[in-house]
C-alpha positions as CSV (number, residue, x, y, z in Angstrom):
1,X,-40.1,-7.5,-40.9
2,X,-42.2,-8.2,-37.6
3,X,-40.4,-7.5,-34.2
4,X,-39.8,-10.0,-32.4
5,X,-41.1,-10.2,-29.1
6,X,-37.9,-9.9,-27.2
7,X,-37.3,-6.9,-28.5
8,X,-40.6,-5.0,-28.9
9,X,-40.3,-4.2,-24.8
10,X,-37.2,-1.8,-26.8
11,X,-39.6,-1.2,-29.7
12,X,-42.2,0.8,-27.3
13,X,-39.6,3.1,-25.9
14,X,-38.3,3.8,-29.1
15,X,-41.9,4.9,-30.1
16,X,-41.8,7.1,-27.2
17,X,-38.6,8.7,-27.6
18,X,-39.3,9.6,-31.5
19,X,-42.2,11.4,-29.3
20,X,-39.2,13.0,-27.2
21,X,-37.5,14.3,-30.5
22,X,-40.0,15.2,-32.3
23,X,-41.2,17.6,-29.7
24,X,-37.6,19.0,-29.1
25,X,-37.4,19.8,-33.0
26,X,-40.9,21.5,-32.9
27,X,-39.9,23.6,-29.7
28,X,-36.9,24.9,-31.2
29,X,-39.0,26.7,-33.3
30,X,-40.7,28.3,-30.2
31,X,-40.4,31.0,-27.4
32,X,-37.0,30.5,-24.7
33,X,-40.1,29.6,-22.0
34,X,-41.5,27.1,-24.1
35,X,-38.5,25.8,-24.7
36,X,-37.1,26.1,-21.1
37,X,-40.6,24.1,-20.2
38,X,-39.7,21.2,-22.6
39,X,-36.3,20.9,-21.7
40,X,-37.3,20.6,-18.1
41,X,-39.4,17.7,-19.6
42,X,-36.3,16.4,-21.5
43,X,-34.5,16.0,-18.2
44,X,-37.7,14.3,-16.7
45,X,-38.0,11.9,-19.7
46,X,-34.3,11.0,-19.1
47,X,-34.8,10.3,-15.8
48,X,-37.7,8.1,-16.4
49,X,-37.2,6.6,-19.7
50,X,-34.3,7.0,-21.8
51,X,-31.5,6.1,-18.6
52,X,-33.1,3.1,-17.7
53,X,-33.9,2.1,-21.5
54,X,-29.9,3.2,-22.0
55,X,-28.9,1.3,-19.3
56,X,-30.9,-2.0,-20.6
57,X,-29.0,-2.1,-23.7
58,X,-26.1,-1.4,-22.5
59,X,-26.3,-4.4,-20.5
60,X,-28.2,-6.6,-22.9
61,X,-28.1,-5.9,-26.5
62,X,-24.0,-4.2,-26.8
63,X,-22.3,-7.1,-25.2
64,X,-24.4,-9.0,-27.2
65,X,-23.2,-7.2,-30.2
66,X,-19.5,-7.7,-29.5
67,X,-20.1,-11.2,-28.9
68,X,-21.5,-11.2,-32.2
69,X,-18.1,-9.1,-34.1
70,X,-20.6,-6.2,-34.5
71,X,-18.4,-3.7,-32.4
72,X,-19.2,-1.0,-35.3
73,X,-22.4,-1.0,-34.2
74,X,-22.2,-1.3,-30.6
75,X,-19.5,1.7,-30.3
76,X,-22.1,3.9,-32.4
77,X,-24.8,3.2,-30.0
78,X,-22.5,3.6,-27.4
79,X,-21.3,6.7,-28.7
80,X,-24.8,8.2,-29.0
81,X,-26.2,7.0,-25.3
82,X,-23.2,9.1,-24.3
83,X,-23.4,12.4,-26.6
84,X,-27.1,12.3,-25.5
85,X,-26.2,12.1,-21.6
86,X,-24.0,15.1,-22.4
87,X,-26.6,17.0,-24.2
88,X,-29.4,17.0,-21.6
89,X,-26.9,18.3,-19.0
90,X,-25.9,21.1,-21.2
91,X,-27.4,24.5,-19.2
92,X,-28.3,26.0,-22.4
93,X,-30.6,22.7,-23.6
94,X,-33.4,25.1,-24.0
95,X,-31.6,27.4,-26.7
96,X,-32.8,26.0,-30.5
97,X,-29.9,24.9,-31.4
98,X,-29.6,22.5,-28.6
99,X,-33.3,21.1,-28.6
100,X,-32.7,20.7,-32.5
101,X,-29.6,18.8,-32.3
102,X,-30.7,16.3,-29.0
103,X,-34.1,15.7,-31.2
104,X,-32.0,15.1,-34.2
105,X,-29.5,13.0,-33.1
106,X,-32.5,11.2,-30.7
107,X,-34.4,10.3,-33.9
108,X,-31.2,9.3,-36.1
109,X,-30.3,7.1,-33.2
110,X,-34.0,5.5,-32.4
111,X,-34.2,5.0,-36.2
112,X,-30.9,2.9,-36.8
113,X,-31.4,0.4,-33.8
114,X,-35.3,-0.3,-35.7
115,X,-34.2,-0.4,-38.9
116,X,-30.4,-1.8,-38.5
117,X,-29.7,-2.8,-35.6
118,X,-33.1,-5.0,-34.6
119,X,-33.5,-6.4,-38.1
120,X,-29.9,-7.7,-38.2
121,X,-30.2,-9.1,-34.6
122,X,-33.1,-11.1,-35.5
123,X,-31.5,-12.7,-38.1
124,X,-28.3,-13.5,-36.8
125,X,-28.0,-17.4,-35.5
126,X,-27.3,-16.5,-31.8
127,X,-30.5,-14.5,-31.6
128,X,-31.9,-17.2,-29.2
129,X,-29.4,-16.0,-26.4
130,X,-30.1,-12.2,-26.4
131,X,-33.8,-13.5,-26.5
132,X,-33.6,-15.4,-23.4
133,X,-31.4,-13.0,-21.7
134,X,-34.4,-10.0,-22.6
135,X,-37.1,-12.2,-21.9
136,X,-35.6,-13.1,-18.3
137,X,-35.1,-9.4,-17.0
């Protein structure tokens, strides 16, 4: 199914945060300053990409979704935002297991919005109204 353009602003981040994950994965395989170095980057990325992106859906599409009856899906996204603010402020992000669980649960999480989340939206009759409301910010 194509994107629909309301949502493919959402679409390019999450290309860029499967990116994010996929390099934590990798680095947990690496040396501690490797790892300290992309963990730094982590904490940049969140700063500059994954808050705001966070914060947009959090104000867009997850009142949306409760407007909708889909509060399933909007606690788990909740959820996750959270457990992934959590993670980046742990002081031991750089240790493998840390890096492997952030880029785990970042990729689990970019892939159910694509191919849950964003399918279902699209289809749903009040799609027009989250449309508009993406379109205008």
């Amino acid at each position: 199914m194509q994107r629909h353009p309301a949502l493919s602003g959402f679409s390019r981040e999450h290309h860029t945060a499967l990116s994010l994950a996929a390099r934590a994965l990798r680095a947990a395989e690496h040396s501690l300053p490797e790892r300290e170095t992309l963990a730094a980057r982590l904490r940049e990325a969140w700063d500059s990409s994954l808050a705001p992106h966070f914060a947009e859906e959090e104000a867009t599409l997850l009142p949306w979704l409760l407007r909708q009856g889909k509060d399933i899906m909007a606690q788990r996204i909740s959820q996750e935002h959270e457990l992934m603010r959590r993670q980046l402020l742990e002081p031991d992000l750089a240790s493998p297991e840390k890096l492997a669980a952030f880029g785990q649960l970042l990729q689990q999480h970019v892939r159910y919005e694509e191919r849950v989340v964003f399918p279902l939206a699209q289809n749903m009759p009040d799609f027009p109204s989250l449309a508009a409301l993406l379109e205008a910010r």
